[in-house]
TORTOR-828479 format. One record per atom (N, C-alpha, C): residue in one letter; atom name; x, y, z. Coordinates in Angstrom, 1 decimal. Each point is the difference from the previous one (the first is absolute). Example, Ala and Ser with C-alpha at 12.3 -4.5 7.8 and 13.67 -1.06 7.14 Angstrom:
// residues 2
<node r="a" a="N" c1="13.2" c2="-5.7" c3="7.8"/>
<node r="a" a="CA" c1="-0.9" c2="1.2" c3="0.0"/>
<node r="a" a="C" c1="0.9" c2="1.2" c3="0.0"/>
<node r="s" a="N" c1="-0.4" c2="1.1" c3="-0.7"/>
<node r="s" a="CA" c1="0.9" c2="1.1" c3="0.0"/>
<node r="s" a="C" c1="-0.8" c2="1.1" c3="0.8"/>
This chain:
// residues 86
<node r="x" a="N" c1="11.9" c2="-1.5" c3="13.6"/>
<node r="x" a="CA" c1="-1.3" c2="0.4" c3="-0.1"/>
<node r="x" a="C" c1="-0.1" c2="1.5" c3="-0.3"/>
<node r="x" a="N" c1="-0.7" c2="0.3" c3="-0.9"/>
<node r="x" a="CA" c1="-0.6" c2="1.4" c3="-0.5"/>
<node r="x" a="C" c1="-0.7" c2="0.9" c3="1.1"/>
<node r="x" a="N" c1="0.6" c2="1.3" c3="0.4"/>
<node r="x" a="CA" c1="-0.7" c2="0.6" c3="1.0"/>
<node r="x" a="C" c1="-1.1" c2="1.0" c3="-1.5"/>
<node r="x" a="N" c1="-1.0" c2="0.0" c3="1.1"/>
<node r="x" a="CA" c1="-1.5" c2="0.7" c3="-0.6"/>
<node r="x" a="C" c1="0.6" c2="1.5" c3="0.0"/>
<node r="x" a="N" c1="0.0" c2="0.0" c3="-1.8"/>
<node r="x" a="CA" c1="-0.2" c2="1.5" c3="-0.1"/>
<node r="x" a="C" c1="-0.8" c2="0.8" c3="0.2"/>
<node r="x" a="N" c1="0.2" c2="1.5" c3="1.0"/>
<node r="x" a="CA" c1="-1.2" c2="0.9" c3="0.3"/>
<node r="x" a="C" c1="-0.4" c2="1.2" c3="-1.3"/>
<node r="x" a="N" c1="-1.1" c2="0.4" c3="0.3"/>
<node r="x" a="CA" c1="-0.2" c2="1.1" c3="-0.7"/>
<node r="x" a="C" c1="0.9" c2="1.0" c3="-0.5"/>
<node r="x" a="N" c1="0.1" c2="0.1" c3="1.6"/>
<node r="x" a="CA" c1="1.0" c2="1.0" c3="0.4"/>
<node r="x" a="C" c1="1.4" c2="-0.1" c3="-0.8"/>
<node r="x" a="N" c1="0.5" c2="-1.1" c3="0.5"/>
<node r="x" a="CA" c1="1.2" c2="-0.5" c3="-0.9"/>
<node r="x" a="C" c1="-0.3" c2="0.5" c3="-1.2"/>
<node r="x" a="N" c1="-0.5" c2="-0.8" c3="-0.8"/>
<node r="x" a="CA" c1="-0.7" c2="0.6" c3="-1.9"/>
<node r="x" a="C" c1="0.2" c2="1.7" c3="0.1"/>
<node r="x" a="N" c1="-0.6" c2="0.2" c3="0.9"/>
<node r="x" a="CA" c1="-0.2" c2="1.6" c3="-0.6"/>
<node r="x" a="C" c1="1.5" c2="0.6" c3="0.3"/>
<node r="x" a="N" c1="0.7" c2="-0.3" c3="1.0"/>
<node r="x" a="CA" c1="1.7" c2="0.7" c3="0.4"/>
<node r="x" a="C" c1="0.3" c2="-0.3" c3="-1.1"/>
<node r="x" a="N" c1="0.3" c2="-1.5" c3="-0.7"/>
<node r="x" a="CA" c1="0.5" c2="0.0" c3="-1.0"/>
<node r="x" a="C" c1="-0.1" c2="1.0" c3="-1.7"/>
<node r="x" a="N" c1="-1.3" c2="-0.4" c3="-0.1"/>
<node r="x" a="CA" c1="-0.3" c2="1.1" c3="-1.0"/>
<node r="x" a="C" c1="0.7" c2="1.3" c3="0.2"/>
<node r="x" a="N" c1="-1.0" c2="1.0" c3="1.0"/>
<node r="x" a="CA" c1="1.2" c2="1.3" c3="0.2"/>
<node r="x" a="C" c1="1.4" c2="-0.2" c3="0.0"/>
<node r="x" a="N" c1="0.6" c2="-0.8" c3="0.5"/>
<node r="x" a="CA" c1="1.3" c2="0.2" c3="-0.3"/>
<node r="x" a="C" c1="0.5" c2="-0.9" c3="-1.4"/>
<node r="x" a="N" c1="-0.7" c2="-0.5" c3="-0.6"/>
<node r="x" a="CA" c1="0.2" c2="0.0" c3="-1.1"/>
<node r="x" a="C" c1="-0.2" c2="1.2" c3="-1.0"/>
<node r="x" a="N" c1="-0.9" c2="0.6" c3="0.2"/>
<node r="x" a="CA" c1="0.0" c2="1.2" c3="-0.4"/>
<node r="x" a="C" c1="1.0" c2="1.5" c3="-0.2"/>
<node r="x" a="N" c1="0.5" c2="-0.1" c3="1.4"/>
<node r="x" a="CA" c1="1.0" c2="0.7" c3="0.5"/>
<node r="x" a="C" c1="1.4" c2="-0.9" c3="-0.5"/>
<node r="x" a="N" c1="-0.2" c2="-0.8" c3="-0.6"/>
<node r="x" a="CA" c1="1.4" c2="-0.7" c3="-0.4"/>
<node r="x" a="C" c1="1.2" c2="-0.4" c3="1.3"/>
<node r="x" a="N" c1="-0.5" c2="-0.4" c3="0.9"/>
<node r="x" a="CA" c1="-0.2" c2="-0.4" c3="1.6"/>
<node r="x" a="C" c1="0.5" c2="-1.3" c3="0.2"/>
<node r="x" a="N" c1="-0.9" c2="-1.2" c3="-0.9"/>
<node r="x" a="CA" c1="0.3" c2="-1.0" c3="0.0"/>
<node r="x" a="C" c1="0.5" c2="-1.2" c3="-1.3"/>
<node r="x" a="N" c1="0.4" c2="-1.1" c3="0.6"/>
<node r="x" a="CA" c1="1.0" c2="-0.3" c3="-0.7"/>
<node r="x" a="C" c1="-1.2" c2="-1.5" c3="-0.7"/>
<node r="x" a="N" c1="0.2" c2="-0.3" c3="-1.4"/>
<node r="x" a="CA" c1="-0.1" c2="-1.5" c3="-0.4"/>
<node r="x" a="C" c1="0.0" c2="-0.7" c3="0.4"/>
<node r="x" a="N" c1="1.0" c2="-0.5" c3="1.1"/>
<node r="x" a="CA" c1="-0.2" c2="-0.9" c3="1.1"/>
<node r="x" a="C" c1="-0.7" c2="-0.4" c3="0.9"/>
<node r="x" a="N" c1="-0.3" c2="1.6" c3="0.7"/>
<node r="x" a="CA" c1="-0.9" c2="0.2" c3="0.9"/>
<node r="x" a="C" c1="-1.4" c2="-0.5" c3="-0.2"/>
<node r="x" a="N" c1="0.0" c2="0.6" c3="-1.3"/>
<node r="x" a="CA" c1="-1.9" c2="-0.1" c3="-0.9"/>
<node r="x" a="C" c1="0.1" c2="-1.4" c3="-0.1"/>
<node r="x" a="N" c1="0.9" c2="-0.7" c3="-0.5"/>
<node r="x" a="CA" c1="0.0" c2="-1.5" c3="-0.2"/>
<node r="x" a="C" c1="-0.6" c2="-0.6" c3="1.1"/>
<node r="x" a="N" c1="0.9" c2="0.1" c3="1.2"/>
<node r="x" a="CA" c1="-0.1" c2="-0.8" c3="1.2"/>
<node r="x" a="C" c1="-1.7" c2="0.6" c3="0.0"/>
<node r="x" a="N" c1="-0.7" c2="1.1" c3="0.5"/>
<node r="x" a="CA" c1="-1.0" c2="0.0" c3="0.3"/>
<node r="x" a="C" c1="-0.9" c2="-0.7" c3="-1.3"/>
<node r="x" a="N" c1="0.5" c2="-0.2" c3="-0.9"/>
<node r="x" a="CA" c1="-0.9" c2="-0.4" c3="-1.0"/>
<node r="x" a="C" c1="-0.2" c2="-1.3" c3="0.0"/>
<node r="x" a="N" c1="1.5" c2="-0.7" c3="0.6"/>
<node r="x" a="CA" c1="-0.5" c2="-1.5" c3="0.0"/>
<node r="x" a="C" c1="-0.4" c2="-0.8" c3="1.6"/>
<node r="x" a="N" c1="-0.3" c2="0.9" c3="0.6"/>
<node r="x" a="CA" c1="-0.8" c2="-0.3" c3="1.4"/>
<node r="x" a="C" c1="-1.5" c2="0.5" c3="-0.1"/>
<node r="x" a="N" c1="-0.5" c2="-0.4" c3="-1.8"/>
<node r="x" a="CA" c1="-1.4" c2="0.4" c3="0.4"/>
<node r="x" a="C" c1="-0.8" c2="-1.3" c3="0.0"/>
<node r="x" a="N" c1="0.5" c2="-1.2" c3="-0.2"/>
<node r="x" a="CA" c1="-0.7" c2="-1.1" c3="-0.4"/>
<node r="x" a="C" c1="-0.8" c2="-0.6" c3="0.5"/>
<node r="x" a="N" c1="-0.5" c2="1.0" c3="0.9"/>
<node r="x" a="CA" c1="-1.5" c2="-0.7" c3="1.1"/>
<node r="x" a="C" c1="-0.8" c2="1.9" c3="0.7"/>
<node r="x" a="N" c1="0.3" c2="0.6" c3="-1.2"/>
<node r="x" a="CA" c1="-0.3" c2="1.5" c3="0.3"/>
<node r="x" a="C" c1="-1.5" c2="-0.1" c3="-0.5"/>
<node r="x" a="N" c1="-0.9" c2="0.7" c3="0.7"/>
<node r="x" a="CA" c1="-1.3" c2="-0.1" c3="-0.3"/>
<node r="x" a="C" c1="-0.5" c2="0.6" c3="-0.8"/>
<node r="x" a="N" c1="0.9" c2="1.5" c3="-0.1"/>
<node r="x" a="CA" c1="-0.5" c2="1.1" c3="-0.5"/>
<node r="x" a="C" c1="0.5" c2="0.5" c3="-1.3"/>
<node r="x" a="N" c1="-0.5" c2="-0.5" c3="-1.4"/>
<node r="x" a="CA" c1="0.2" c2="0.4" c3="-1.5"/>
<node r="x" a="C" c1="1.0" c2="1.2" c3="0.0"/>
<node r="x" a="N" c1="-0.4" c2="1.3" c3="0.9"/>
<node r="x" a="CA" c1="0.2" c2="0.7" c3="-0.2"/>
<node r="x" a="C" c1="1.0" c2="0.7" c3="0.5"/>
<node r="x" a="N" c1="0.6" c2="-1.0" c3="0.7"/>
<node r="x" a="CA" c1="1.0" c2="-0.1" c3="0.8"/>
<node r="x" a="C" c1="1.4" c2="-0.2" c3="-1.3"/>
<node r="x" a="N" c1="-0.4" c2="-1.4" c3="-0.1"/>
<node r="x" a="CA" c1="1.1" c2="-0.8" c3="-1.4"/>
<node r="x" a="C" c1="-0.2" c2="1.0" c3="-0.9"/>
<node r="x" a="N" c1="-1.7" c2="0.4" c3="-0.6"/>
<node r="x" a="CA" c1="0.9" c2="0.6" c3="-1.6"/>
<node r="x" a="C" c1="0.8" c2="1.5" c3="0.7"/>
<node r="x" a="N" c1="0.1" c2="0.5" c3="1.3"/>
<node r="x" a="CA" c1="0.8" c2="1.0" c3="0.0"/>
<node r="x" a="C" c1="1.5" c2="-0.1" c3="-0.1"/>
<node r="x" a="N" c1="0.6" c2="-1.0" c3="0.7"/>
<node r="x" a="CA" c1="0.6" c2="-0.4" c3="0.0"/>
<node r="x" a="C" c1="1.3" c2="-0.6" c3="-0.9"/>
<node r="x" a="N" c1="-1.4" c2="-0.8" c3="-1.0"/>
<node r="x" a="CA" c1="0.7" c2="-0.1" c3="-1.5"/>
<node r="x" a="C" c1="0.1" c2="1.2" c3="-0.5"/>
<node r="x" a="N" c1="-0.6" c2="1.1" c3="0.0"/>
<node r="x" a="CA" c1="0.0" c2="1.3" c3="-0.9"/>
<node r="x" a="C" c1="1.4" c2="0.8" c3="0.7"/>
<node r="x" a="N" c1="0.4" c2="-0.3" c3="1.4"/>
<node r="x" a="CA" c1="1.6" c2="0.8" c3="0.4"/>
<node r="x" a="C" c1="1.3" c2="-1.0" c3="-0.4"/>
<node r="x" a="N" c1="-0.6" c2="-1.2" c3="-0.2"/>
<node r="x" a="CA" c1="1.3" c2="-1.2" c3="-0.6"/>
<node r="x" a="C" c1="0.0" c2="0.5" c3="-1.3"/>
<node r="x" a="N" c1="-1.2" c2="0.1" c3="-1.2"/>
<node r="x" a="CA" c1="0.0" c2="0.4" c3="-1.0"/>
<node r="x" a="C" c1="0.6" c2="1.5" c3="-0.4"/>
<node r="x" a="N" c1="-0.4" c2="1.0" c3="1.4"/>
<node r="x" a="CA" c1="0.7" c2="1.2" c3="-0.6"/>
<node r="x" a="C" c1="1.6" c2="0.4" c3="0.3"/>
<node r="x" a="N" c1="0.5" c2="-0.8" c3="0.8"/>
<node r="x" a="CA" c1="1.4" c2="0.0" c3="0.4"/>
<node r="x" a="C" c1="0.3" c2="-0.9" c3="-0.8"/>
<node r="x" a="N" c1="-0.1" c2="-1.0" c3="-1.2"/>
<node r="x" a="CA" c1="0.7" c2="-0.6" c3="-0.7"/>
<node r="x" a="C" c1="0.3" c2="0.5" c3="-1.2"/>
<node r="x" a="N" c1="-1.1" c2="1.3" c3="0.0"/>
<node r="x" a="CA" c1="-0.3" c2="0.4" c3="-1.4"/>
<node r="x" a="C" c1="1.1" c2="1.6" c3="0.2"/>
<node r="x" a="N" c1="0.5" c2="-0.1" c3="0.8"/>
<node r="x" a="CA" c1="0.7" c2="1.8" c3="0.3"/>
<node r="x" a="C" c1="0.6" c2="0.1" c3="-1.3"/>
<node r="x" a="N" c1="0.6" c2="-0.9" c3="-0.9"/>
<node r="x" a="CA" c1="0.7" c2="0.3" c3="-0.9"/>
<node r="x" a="C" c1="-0.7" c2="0.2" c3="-1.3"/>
<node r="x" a="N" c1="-0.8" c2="-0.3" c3="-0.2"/>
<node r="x" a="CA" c1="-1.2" c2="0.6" c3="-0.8"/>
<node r="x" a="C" c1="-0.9" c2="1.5" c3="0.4"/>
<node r="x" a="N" c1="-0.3" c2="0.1" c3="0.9"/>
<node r="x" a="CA" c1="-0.3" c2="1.1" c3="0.8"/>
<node r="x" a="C" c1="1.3" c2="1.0" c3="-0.4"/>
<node r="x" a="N" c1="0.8" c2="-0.3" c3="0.6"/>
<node r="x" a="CA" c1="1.2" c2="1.0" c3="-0.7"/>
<node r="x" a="C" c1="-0.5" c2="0.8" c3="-0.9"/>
<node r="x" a="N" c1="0.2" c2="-0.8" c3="-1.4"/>
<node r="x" a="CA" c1="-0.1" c2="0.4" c3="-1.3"/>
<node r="x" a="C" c1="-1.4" c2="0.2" c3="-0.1"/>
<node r="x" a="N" c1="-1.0" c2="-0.1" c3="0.4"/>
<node r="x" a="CA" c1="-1.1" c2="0.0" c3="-0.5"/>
<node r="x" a="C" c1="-0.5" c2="1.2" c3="0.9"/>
<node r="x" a="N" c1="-0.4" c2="1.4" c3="-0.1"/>
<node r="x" a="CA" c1="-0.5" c2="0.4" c3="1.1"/>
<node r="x" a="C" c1="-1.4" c2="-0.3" c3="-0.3"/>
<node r="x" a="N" c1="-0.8" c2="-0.2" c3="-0.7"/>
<node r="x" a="CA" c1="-1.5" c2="-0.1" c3="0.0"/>
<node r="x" a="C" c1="-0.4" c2="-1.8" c3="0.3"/>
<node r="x" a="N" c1="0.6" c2="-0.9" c3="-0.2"/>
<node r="x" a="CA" c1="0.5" c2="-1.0" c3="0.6"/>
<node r="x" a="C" c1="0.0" c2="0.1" c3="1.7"/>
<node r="x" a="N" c1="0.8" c2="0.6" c3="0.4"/>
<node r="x" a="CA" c1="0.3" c2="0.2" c3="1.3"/>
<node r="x" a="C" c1="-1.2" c2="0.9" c3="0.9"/>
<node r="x" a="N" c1="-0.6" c2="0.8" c3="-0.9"/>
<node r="x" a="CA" c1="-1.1" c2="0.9" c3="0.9"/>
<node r="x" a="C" c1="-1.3" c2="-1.3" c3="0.1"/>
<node r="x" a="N" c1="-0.1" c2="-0.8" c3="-1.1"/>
<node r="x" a="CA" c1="-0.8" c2="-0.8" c3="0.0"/>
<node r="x" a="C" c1="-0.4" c2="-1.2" c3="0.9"/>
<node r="x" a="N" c1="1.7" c2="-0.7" c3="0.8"/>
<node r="x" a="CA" c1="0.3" c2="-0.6" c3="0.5"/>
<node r="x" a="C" c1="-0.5" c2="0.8" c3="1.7"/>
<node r="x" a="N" c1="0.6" c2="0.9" c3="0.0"/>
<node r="x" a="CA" c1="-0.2" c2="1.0" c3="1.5"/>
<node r="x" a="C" c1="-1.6" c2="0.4" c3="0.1"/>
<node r="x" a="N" c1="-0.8" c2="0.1" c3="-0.9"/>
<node r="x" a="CA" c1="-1.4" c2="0.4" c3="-0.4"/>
<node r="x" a="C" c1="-0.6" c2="-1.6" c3="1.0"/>
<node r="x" a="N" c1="0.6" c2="-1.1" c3="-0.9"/>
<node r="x" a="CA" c1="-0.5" c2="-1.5" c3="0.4"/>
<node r="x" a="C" c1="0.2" c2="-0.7" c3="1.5"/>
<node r="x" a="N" c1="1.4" c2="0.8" c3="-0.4"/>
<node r="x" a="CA" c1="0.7" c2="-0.4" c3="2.3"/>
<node r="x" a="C" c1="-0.9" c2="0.5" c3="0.8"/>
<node r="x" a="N" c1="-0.4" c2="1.9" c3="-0.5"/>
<node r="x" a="CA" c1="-1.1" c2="0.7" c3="1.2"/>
<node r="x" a="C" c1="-1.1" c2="-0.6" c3="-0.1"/>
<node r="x" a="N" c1="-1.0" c2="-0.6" c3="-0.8"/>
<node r="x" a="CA" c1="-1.0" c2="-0.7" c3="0.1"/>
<node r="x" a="C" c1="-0.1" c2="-0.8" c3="1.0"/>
<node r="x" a="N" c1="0.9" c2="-0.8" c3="-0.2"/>
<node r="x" a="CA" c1="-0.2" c2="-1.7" c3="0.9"/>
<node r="x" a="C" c1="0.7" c2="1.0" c3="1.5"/>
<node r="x" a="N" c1="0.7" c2="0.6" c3="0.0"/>
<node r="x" a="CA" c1="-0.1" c2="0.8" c3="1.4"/>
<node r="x" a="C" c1="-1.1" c2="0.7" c3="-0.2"/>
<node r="x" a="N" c1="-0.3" c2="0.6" c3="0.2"/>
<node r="x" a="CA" c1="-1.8" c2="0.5" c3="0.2"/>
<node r="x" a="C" c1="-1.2" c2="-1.0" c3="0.2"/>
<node r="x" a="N" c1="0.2" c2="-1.4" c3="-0.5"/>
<node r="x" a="CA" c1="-1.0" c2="-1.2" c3="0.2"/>
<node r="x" a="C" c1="0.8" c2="-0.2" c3="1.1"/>
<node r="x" a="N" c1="0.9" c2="-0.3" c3="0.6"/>
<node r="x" a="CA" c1="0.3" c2="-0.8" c3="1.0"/>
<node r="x" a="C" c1="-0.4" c2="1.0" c3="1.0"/>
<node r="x" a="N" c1="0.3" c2="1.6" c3="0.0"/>
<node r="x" a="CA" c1="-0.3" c2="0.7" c3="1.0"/>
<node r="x" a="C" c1="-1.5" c2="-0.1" c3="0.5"/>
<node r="x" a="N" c1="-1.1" c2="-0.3" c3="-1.2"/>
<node r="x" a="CA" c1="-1.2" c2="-0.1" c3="0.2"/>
<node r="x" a="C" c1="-0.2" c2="-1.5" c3="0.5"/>
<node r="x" a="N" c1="0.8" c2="-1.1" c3="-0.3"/>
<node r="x" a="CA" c1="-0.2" c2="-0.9" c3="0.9"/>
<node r="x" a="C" c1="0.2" c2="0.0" c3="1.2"/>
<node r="x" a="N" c1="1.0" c2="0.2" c3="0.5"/>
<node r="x" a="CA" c1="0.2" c2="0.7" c3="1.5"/>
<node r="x" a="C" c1="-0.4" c2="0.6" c3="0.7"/>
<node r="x" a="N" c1="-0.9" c2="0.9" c3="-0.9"/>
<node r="x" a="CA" c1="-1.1" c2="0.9" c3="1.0"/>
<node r="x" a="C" c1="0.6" c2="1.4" c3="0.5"/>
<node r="x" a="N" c1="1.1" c2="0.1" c3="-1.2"/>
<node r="x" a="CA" c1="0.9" c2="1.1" c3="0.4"/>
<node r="x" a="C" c1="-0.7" c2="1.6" c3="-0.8"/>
């Protein structure tokens, strides 16, 4: 059984996706314990740190690619902060 992903959880992940912290795996696992998650905003964050740690090798090469991606990561962390009440 899938433990309920927290807010909280979503947003560690992000920052340390950010900070290049965490690993594809990690994002995975939290990504596929969301299948009874309430909160939209929770999953599309989530998919956006699975999406930006798969993409590192495009980011690489691309710096305006990559600012774009980090532009998109800080967003969904700043919504989840505001869901939180943070």
């Amino acid at each position: 059984m899938a433990t309920e992903v927290t807010i909280q959880d979503a947003i560690g992940v992000l920052r340390r996706s950010l900070a290049g912290e965490v690993t594809i795996e990690e994002a995975n696992t939290l990504f596929s314990s969301l299948s009874n998650h309430s909160e939209q905003s929770v999953q599309d964050a989530l998919h956006a740190a699975v999406h930006f740690l798969t993409d590192a090798d495009v980011r690489q090469s691309d710096p305006e690619y990559d600012r774009l991606q980090r532009v998109r990561l800080a967003e969904k962390l700043d919504a989840l902060h505001r869901l939180a009440g943070a």
